[in-house]
Steps between C-alpha positions, in 0.01 A plus 500: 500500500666193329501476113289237402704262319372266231562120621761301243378227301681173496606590112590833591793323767544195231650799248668706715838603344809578658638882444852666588396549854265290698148637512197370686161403398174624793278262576301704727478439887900496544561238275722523220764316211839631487652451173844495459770555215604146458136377460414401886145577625480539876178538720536771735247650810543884585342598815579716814646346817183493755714672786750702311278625150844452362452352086609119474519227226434118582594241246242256393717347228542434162287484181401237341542314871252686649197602276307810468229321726709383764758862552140631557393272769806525636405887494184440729677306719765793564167781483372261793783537683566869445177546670546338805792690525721221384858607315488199214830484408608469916195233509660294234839540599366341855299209292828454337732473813227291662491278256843422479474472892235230465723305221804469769280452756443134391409240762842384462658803624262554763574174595894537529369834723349264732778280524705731601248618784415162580870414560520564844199378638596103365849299503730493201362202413122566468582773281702323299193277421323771461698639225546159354084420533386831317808468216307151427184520523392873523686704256498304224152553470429845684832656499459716253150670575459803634418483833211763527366225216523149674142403581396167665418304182890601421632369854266178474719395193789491691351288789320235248836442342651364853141353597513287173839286625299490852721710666221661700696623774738656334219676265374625841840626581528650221098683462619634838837655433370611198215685704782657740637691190219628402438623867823624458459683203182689641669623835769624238265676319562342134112359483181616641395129563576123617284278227684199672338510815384134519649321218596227731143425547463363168793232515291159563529325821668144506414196702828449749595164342629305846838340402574105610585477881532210740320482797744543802477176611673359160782745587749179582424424163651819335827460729556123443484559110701786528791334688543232243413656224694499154459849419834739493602601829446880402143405432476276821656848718230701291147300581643477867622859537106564365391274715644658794440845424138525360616708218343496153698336246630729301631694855666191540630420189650895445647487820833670552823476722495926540117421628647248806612699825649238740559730716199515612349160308220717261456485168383814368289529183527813290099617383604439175472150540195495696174430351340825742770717414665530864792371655480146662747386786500146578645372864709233413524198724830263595336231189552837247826584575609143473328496157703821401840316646428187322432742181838759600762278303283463173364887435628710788739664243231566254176706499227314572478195775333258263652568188378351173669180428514644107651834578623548811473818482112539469249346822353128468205483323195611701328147337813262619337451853123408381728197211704386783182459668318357300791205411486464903141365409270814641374568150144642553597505886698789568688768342767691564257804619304256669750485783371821614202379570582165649732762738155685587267267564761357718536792716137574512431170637799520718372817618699797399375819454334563197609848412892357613444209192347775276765710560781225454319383183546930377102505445364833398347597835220835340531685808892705459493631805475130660743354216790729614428457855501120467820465261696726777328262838474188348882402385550382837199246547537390129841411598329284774295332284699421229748334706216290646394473108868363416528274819153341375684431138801384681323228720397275180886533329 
């Protein structure tokens, strides 16, 4: 039987002295105080090994750190363990490693995981955004936290920051790639659970605010005031190669020489300067290509097509179309991103199919399947159409 051993008092380890040799003080139940010759005072548990019966210490630490009261919870909590078979000092080893696993497991880490999966299933370009979306506006805020601990109140931070400067689709964006790591991170095993499922549901709706457009029959107008108009010629090529090509105006405005095959008279838009995130090619007609000659001997050694009349180097300004037009007199008429929908009412009214002038305009058709089938079918009959779309323009010059 045991020898019943009389529990210390918390003046008994207060006065403890060192001797020559370290000696140790019984608590009862395993526990005990090591004192040592230089005056330390150690906690210590003694118990057999559940599988092996073989003697073993565990540190609990040091006194005064850790009290009388709290080496002997810490006591229980080992006892506990013992008797479900449980090694303690193999338990807390694992608690340890774990939690430095769950300290380099941040969100930010998991996230640069992703990337690195999500590389090859989007261009160069998305990911780039990607990278450049979450270094601004995620990890700033959630970088840091483990990811086993980002909850939904956490991640809705994040997405109120980039709702309050009404950037709601890129907060949606954002809520959903955010989502796709933590998806991630439970097919890798690193969490149990996705608490982001349907953050995106809480970003507020907005009203589609319907931008200035003539009506098609004041197209004549647009042309007339475009041909004499004072505005620089670059500007002039810009509305006109908008015009033409339904674009939005930042596509147009970004445009660049490397983008142009003459070859075969397309434009091709990388997905990184799409609003949807895909690729866009543009058909262009006999009026493009005479825009891009007239444009050849002013940019076609530099970058962009429409370079900035400040620095060359950079694009125009996105805003230089909607001043120019509003100095033609169209102020409160039309904008520059009105043009694309003069362009489809126009061709709705002429006739065209719908789902060609969707696909021309790069709308975000819901159904994929559909989408890719009509990008690969339609290039063709948009090509069609927008030369009857640039013919129409050309009959009021």
């Amino acid at each position: 039987m045991p020898r019943n051993v009389t529990a210390l008092s918390a003046t008994q380890v207060k006065q403890a002295k060192p001797k020559e040799t370290e000696y140790n003080l019984s608590d009862g139940k395993g526990l005990a105080l090591r004192i040592k010759p230089n005056g330390s005072k150690l906690w210590i548990f003694n118990y057999s090994k559940p599988h092996t019966k073989k003697r073993s210490n565990i540190g609990i630490g040091s006194y005064p750190d850790v009290s009388l009261a709290d080496a002997r919870e810490h006591r229980e909590a080992f006892r506990k363990l013992l008797a479900k078979g449980i090694d303690p000092k193999e338990h807390k080893d694992h608690e340890k490693e774990k939690a430095l696993l769950s300290a380099s497991q941040t969100f930010e880490n998991v996230s640069k995981q992703w990337f690195d999966v999500h590389a090859s299933k989007v261009s160069e370009g998305t990911l780039k955004n990607i990278k450049r979306s979450f270094t601004n506006d995620v990890f700033p805020l959630v970088g840091r936290v483990p990811i086993e601990q980002l909850t939904a109140p956490k991640a809705i931070q994040v997405i109120n920051a980039i709702v309050g400067r009404n950037s709601h689709e890129i907060a949606r964006k954002v809520a959903r790639r955010m989502n796709s790591v933590m998806t991630y991170a439970v097919n890798a095993g690193i969490i149990h659970h996705n608490p982001l499922i349907g953050i995106k549901e809480l970003i507020p709706s907005t009203k589609v605010k319907h931008q200035p457009a003539l009506k098609p029959e004041e197209l004549p107008d647009l042309v007339k005031a475009l041909k004499y108009s004072s505005a620089k010629i670059t500007t002039r090529c810009l509305i006109e190669f908008q015009l033409h090509t339904m674009v939005r105006p930042g596509e147009a405005a970004e445009a660049k020489w490397s983008e142009i095959d003459f070859s075969q008279s397309v434009w091709a838009i990388p997905a990184e300067r799409m609003k949807m995130d895909r690729p866009h090619l543009v058909p262009l007609t006999p009026q493009v290509l005479e825009i891009l000659e007239l444009m050849k001997p002013l940019s076609f050694h530099r970058k962009y097509i429409f370079p900035s009349h400040i620095d060359p180097k950079k694009p125009a300004n996105k805003q230089s179309a909607n001043k120019a037009l509003r100095d033609m007199g169209f102020r409160g008429r039309l904008v520059a991103h009105g043009m694309r929908a003069l362009a489809s009412t126009t061709l709705n009214e002429e006739g065209f199919d719908h789902d060609v002038i969707e696909a021309a305009l790069a709308h975000k058709d819901e159904n994929e399947v559909r989408a890719a089938y009509n990008r690969a079918q339609y290039l063709d009959r948009r090509r069609s159409m927008m030369e009857w779309w640039s013919n129409k323009i050309g009959e009021n010059s």
